[in-house]
GUTOR-641677 format. One record per residue (C-alpha): residue number from 1; residue in one letter; x, y, z. Coordinates in nm, 4 decimals. Example, Ala and Ser with C-alpha at 12.3 -4.5 7.8 and 13.67 -1.06 7.14 Angstrom:
BEGIN
@n 1; res a; px 1.2300; py -0.4500; pz 0.7800
@n 2; res s; px 1.3670; py -0.1060; pz 0.7140
***
This chain:
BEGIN
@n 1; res x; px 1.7444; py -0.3761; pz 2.7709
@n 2; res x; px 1.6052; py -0.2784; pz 3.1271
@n 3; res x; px 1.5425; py -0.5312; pz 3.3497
@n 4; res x; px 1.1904; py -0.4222; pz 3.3732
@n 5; res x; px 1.1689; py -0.5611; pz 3.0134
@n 6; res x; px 1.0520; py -0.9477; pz 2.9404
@n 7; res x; px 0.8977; py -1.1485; pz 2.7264
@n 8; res x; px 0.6742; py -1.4548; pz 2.7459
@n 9; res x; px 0.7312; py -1.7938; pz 2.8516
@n 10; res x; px 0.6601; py -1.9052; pz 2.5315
@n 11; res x; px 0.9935; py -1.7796; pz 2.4068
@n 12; res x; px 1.2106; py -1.9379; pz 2.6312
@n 13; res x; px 1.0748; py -2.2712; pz 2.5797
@n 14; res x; px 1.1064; py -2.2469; pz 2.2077
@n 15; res x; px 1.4630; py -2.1676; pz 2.2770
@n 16; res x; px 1.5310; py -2.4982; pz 2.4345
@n 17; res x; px 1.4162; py -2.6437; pz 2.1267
@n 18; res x; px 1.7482; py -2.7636; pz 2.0036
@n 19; res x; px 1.7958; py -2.8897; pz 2.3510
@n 20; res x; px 1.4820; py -3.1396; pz 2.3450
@n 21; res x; px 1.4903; py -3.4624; pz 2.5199
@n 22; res x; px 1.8200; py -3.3813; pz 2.6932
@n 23; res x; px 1.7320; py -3.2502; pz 3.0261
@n 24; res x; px 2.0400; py -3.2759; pz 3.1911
@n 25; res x; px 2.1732; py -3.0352; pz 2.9031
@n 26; res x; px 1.8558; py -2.8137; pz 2.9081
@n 27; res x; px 1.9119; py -2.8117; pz 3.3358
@n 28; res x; px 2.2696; py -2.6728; pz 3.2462
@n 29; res x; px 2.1294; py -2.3794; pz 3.0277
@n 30; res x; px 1.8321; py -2.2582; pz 3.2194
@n 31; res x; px 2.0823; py -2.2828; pz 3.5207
@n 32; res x; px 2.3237; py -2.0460; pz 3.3592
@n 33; res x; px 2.0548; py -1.7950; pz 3.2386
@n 34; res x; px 1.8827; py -1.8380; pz 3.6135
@n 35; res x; px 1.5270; py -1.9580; pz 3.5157
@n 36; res x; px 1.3965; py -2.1917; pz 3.7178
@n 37; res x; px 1.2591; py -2.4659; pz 3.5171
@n 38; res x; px 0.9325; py -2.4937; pz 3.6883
@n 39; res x; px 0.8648; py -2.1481; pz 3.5504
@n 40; res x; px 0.8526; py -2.3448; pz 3.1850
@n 41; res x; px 0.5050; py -2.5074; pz 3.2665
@n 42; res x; px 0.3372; py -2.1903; pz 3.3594
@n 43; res x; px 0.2110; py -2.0034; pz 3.0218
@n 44; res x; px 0.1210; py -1.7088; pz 3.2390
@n 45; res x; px 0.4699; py -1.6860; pz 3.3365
@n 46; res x; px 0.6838; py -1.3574; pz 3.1702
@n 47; res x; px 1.0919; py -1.3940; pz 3.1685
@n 48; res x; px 1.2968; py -1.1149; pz 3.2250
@n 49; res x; px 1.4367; py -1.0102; pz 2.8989
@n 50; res x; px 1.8061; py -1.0194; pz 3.0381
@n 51; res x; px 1.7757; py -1.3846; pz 3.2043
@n 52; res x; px 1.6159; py -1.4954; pz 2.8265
@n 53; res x; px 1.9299; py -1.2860; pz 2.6886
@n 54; res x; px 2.0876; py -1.5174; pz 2.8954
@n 55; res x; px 1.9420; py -1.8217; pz 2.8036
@n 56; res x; px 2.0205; py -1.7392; pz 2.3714
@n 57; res x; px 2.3519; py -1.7420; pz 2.4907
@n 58; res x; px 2.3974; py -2.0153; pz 2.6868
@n 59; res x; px 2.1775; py -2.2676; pz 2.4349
@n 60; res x; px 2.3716; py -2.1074; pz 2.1562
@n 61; res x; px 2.7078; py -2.2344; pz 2.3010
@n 62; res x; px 2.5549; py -2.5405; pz 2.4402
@n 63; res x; px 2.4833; py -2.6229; pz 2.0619
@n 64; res x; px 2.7472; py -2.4144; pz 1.9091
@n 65; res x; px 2.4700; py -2.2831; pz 1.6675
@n 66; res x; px 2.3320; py -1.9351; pz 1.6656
@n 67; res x; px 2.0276; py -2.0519; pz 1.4986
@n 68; res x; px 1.9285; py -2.2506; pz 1.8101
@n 69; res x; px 1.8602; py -2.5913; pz 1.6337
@n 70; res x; px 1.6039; py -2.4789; pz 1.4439
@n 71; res x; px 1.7429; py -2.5991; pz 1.0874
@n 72; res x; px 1.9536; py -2.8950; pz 1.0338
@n 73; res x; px 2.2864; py -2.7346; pz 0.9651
@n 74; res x; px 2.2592; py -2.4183; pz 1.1957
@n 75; res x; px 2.5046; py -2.1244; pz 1.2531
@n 76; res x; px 2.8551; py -2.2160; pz 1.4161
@n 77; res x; px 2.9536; py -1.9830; pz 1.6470
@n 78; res x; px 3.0704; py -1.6789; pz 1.4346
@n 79; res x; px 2.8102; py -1.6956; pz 1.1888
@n 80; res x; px 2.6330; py -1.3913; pz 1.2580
@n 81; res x; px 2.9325; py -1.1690; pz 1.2769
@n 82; res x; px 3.0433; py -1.3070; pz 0.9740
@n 83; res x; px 2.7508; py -1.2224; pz 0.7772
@n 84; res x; px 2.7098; py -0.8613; pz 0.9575
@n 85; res x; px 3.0868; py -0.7192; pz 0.8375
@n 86; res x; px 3.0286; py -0.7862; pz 0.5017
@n 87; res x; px 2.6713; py -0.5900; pz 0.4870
@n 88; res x; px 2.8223; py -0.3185; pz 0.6646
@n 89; res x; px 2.9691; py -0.1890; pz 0.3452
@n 90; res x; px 2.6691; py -0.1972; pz 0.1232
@n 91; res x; px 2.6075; py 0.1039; pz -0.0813
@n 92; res x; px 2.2113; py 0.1073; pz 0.0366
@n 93; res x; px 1.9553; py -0.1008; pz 0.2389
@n 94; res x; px 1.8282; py -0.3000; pz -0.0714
@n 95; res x; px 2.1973; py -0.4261; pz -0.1572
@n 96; res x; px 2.2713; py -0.4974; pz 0.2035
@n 97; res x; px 1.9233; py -0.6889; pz 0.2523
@n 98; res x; px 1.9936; py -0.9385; pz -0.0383
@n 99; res x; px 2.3887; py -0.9676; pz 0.1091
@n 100; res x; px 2.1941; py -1.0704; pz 0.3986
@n 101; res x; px 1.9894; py -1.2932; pz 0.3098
@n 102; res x; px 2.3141; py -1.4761; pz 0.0914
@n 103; res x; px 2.4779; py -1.5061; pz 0.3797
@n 104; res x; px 2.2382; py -1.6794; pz 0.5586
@n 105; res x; px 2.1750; py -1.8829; pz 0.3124
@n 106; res x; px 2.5852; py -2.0365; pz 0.2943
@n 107; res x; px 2.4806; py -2.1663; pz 0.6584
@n 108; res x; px 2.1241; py -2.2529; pz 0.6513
@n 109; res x; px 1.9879; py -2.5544; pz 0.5186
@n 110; res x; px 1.5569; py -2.5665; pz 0.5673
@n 111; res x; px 1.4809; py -2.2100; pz 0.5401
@n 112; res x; px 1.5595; py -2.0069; pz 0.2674
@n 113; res x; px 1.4452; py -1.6179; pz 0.2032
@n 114; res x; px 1.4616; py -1.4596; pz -0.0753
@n 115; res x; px 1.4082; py -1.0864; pz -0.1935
@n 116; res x; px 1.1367; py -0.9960; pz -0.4862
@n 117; res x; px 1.0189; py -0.6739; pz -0.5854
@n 118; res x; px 0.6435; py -0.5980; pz -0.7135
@n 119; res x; px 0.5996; py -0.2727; pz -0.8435
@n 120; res x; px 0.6832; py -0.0636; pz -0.4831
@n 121; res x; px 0.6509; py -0.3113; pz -0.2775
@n 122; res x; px 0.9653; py -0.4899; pz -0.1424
@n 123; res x; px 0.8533; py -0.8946; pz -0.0292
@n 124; res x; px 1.0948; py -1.1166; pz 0.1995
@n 125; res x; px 0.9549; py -1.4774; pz 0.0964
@n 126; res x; px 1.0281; py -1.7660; pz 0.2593
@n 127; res x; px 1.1291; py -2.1372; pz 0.1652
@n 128; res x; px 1.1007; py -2.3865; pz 0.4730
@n 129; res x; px 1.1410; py -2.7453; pz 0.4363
@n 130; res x; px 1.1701; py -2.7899; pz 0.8372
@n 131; res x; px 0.9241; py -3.1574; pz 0.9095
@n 132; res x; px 0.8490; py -3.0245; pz 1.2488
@n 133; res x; px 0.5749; py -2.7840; pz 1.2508
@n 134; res x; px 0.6675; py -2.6574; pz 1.6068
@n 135; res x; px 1.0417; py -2.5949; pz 1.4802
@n 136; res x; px 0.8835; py -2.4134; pz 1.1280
@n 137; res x; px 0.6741; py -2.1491; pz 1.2779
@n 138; res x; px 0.9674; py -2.0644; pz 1.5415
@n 139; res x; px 1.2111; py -2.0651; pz 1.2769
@n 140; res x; px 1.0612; py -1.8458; pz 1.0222
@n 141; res x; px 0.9729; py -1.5883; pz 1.3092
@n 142; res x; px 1.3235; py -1.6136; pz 1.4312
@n 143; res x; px 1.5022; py -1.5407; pz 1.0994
@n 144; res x; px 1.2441; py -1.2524; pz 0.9784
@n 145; res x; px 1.3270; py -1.1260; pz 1.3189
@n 146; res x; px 1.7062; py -1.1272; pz 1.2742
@n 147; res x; px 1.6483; py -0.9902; pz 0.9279
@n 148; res x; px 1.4366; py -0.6828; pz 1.0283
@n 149; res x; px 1.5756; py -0.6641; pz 1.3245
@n 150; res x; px 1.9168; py -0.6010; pz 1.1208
@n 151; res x; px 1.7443; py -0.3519; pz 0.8519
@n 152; res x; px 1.5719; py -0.1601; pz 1.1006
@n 153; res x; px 1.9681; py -0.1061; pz 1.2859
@n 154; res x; px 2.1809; py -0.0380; pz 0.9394
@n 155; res x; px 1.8984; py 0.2143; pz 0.8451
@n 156; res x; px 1.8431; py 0.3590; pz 1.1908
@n 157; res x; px 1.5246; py 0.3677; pz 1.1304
@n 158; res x; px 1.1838; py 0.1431; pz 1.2090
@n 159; res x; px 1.1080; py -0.0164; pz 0.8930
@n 160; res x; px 0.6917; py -0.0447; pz 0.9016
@n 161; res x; px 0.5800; py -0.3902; pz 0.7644
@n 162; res x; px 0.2935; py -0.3495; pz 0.5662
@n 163; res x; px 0.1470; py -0.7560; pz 0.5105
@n 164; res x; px 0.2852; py -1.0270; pz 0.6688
@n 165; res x; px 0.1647; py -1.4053; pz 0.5890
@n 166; res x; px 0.2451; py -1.7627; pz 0.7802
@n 167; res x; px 0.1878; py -2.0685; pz 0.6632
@n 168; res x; px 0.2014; py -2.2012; pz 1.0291
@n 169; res x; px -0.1334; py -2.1461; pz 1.2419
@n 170; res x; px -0.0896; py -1.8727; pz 1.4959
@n 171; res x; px 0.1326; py -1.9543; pz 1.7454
@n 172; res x; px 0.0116; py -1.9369; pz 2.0852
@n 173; res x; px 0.1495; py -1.6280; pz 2.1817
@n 174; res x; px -0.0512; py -1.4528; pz 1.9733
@n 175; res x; px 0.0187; py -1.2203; pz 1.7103
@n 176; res x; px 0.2386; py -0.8865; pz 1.6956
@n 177; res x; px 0.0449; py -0.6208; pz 1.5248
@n 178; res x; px 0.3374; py -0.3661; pz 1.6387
@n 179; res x; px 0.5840; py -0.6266; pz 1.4582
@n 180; res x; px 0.4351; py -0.7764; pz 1.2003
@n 181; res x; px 0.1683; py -0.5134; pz 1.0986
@n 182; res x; px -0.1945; py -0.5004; pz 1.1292
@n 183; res x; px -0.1988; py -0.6778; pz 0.7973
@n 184; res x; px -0.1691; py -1.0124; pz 0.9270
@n 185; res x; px -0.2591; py -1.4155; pz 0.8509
@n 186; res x; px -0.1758; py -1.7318; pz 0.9516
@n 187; res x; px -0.1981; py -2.1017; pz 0.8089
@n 188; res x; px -0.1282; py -1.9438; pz 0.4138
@n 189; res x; px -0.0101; py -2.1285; pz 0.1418
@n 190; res x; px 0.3549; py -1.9684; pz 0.2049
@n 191; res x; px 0.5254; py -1.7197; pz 0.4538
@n 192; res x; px 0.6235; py -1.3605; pz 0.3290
@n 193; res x; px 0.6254; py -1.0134; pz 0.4260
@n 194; res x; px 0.5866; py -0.7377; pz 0.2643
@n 195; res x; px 0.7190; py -0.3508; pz 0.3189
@n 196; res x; px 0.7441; py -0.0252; pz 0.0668
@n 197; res x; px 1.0273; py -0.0484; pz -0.1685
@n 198; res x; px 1.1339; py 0.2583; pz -0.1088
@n 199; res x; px 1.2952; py 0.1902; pz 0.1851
@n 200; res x; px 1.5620; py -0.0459; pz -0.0365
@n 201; res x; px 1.7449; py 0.3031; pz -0.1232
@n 202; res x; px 1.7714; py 0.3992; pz 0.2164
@n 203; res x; px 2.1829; py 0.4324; pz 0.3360
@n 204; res x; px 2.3577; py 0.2739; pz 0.5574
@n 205; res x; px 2.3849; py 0.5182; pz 0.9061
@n 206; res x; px 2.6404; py 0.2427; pz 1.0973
@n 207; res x; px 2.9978; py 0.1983; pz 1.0202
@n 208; res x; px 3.3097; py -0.0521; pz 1.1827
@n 209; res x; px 3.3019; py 0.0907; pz 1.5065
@n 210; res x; px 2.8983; py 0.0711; pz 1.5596
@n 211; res x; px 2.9269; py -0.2674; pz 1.4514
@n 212; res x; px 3.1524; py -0.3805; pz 1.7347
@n 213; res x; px 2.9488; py -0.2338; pz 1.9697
@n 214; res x; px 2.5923; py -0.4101; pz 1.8641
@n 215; res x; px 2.7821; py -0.7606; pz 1.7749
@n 216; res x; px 2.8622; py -0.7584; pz 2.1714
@n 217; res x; px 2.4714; py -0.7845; pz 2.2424
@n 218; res x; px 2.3506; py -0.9522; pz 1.9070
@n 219; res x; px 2.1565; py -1.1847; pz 1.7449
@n 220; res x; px 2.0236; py -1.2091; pz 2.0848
@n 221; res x; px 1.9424; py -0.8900; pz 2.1542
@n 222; res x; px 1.7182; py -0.8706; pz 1.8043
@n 223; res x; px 1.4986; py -1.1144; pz 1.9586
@n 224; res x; px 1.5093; py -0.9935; pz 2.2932
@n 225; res x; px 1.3796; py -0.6709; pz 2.1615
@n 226; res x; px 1.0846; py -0.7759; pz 1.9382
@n 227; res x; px 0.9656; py -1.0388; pz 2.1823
@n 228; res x; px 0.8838; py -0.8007; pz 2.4261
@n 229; res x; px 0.4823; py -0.7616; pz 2.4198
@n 230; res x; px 0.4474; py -0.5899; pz 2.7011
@n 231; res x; px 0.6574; py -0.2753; pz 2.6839
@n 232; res x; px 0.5806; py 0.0792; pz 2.7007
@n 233; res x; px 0.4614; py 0.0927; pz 2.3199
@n 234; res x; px 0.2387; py -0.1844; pz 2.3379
@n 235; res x; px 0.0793; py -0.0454; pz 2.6704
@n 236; res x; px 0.0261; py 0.3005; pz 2.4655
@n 237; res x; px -0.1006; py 0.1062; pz 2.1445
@n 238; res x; px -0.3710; py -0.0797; pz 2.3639
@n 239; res x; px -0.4730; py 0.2395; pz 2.4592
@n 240; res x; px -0.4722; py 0.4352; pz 2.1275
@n 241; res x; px -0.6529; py 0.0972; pz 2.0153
@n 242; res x; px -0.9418; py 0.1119; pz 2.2954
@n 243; res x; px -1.0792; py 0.4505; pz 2.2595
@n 244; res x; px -1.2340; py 0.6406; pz 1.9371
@n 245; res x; px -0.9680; py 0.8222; pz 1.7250
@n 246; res x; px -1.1452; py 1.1379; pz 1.8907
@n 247; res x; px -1.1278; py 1.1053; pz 2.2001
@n 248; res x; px -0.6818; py 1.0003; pz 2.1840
@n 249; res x; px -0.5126; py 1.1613; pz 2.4582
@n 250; res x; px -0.1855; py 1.3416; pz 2.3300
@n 251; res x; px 0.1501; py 1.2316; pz 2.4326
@n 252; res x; px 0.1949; py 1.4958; pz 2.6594
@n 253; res x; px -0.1210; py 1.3027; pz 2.8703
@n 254; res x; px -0.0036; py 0.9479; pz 2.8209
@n 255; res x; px 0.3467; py 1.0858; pz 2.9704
@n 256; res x; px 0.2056; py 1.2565; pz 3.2802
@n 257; res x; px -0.0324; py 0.9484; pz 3.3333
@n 258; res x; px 0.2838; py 0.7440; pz 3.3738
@n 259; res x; px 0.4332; py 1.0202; pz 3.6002
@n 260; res x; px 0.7265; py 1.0599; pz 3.3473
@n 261; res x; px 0.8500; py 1.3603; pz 3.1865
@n 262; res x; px 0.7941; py 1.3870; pz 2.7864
@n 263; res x; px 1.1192; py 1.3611; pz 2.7016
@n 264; res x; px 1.1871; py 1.0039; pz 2.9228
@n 265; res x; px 0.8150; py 0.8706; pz 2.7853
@n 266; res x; px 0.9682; py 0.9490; pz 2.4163
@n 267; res x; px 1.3259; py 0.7715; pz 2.4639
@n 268; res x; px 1.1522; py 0.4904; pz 2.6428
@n 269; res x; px 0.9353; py 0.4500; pz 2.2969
@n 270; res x; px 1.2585; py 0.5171; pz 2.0871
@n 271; res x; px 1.4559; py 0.2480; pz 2.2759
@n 272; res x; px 1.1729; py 0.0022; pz 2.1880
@n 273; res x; px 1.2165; py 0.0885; pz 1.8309
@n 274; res x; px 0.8861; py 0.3344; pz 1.8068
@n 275; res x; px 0.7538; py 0.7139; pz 1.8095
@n 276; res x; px 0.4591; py 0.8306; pz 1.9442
@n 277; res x; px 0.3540; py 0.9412; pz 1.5423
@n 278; res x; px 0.4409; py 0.5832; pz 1.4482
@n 279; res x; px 0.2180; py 0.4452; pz 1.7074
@n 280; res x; px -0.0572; py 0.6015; pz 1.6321
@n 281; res x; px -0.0035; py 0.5154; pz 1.2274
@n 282; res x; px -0.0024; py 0.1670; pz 1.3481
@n 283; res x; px -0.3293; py 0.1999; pz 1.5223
@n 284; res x; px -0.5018; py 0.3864; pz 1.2569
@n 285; res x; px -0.4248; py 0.0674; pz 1.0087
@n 286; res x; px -0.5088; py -0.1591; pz 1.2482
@n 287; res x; px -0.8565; py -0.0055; pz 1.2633
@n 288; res x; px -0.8985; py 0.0209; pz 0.8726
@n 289; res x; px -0.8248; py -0.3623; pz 0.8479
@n 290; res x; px -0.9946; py -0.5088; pz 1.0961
@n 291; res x; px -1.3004; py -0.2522; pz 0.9918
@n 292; res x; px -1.2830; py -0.4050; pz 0.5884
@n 293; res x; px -1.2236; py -0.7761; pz 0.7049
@n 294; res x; px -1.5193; py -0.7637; pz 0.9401
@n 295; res x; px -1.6902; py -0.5231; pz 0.9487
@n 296; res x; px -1.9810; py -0.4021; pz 0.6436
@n 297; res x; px -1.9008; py -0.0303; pz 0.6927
@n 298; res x; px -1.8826; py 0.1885; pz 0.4154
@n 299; res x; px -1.5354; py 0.2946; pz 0.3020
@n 300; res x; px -1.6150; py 0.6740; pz 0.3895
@n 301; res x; px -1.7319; py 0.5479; pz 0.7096
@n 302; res x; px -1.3956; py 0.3165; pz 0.7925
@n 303; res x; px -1.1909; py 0.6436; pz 0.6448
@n 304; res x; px -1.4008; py 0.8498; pz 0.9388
@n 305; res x; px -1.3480; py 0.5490; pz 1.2237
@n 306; res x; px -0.9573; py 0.5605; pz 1.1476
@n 307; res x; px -0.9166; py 0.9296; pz 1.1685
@n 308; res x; px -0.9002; py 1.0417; pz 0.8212
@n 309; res x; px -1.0820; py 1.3847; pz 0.7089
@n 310; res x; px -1.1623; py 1.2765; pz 0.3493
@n 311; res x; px -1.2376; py 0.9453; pz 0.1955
@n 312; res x; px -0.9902; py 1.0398; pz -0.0811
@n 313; res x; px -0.7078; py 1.0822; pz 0.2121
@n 314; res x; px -0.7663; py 0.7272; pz 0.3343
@n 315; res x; px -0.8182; py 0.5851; pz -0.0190
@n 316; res x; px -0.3977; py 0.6859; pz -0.1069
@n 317; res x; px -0.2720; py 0.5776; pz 0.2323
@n 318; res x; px -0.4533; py 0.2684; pz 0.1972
@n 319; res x; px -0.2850; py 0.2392; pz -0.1502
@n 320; res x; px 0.0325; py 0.2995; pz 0.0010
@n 321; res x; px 0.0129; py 0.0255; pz 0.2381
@n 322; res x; px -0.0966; py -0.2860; pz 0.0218
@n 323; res x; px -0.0661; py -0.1277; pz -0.3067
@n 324; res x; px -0.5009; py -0.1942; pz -0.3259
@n 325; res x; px -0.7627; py 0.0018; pz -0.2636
@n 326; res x; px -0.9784; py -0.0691; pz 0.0295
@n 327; res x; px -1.2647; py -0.1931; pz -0.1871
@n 328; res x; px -1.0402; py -0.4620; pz -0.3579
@n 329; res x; px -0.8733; py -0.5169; pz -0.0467
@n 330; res x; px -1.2087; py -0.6549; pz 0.1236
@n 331; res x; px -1.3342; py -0.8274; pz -0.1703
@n 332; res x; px -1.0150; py -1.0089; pz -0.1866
@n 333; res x; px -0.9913; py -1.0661; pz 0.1741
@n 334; res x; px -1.3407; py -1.2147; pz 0.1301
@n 335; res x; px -1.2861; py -1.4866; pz -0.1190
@n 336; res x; px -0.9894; py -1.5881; pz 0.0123
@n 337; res x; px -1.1903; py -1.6627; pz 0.3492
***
């Protein structure tokens, strides 16, 4: 983390959840992290990602639950390092992913995930029997987060999500398109996600001695990290997102329009868990969705908009991504609306 880095109000309140109706607990925590509470009533407000580092901590101990209060059992103290030696010595991503998710599961009571494979695609689904419907929607982002958040570190890789469904409405924040994918809804039937299957037979790249040094700085720092919506790789995928696909300055541009070298402007984008190829991937299927859910555009012509030479081209990446073409994709989309 930098201390440039923050995240949105929003986070920090939902952090105090466990907390609620106890203010001279909730005074203690935001007093250790250093937020004034005023700040809480502002939505246009940003923490700094260190003081909401901070405050995970301090409600974490305050509760002795890692899990914030978000489930009715919760994670003593412990939890998370408990669960994160044993996946260390997986034999690939997949088996280490389902250890995961077993683990969590001997500590959590409400939410449940569970692992399913459909042809090549890999889908995290999600059982939630939280009442609350402010505690569900902050839950299930919270644990998908500490899940891929995990993956993403034994891999050393990003792993690109390539659907992701809530049953909650959208929260206020607004959605994560560089998180959750460009393939996005709210207020479904169920919460999943959905990624390529391939990535199960990736191996493990961390070992003992990596693990001690991310356990001093996690779960916190998972959340820390994917809260952040206004980093250097959202700025750039704004931009990407604003102009034609023609008209995309090259990274070399971006990096001298931000006076820094190319090699800072790329570790800046690695440390935030993206590369400048990856960004612009993440643009192009942002386009191609939001061009088939609302849009009437011909497929050649959404193929053309998102930077692909040939119809064909955009036809197999599109089948990589959902595992549909884009005609079935819309028509689906369609009745479902």
């Amino acid at each position: 983390m930098q201390e440039k880095d923050s995240v949105a109000v929003y986070f920090a309140r939902a952090a105090l959840y466990g907390l609620r109706g106890q203010p001279e607990r909730i005074a203690v925590v935001l007093a250790a992290a250093g937020i004034p509470e005023q700040q809480l009533s502002d939505k246009s407000v940003r923490i700094s990602a260190s003081a909401f580092a901070r405050l995970w901590l301090a409600v974490a101990r305050e509760l002795d639950d890692e899990f914030l209060g978000f489930d009715s059992h919760g994670m003593p103290t412990g939890s998370f390092a408990l669960i994160c030696r044993g996946l260390i010595q997986a034999d690939n991503l997949g088996q280490a992913l389902r250890q995961c998710l077993s683990g969590l599961g001997l500590f959590l009571r409400d939410i449940h995930g569970s692992l399913s494979v459909r042809g090549d695609r890999a889908v995290i689904r999600l059982r939630n029997r939280q009442p609350d419907p402010q505690a569900r929607s902050v839950a299930e982002e919270t644990y998908l987060t500490v899940v891929l958040g995990l993956l993403c570190w034994l891999a050393g890789r990003r792993i690109p999500i390539d659907s992701s469904q809530f049953s909650h409405p959208r929260p206020e924040h607004g959605d994560d398109h560089l998180f959750w994918g460009p393939n996005l809804s709210f207020e479904a039937s169920h919460s999943e996600i959905e990624f390529a299957a391939s990535y199960l037979e990736l191996p493990l790249v961390q070992n003992l001695a990596t693990l001690k040094t991310f356990l001093r700085t996690s779960p916190q720092w998972l959340i820390v990290r994917f809260s952040n919506r206004q980093g250097l790789s959202a700025e750039v995928y704004k931009q990407l997102r604003n102009c034609r696909y023609e008209h995309w300055p090259t990274l070399a541009d971006m990096a001298e329009e931000r006076a820094m070298s190319i090699a800072s402007f790329r570790r800046q984008l690695q440390r935030e868990g993206f590369s400048f190829q990856e960004l612009k991937d993440e643009v192009r299927r942002a386009i191609a969705f939001e061009c088939l859910r609302n849009t009437d555009l011909s497929i050649t012509a959404i193929a053309e908009k998102a930077g692909f030479c040939e119809a064909s081209a955009f036809h197999r990446a599109f089948k990589q991504w959902t595992g549909e073409s884009p005609g079935y994709y819309r028509k689906k989309w369609h009745s479902s609306e």
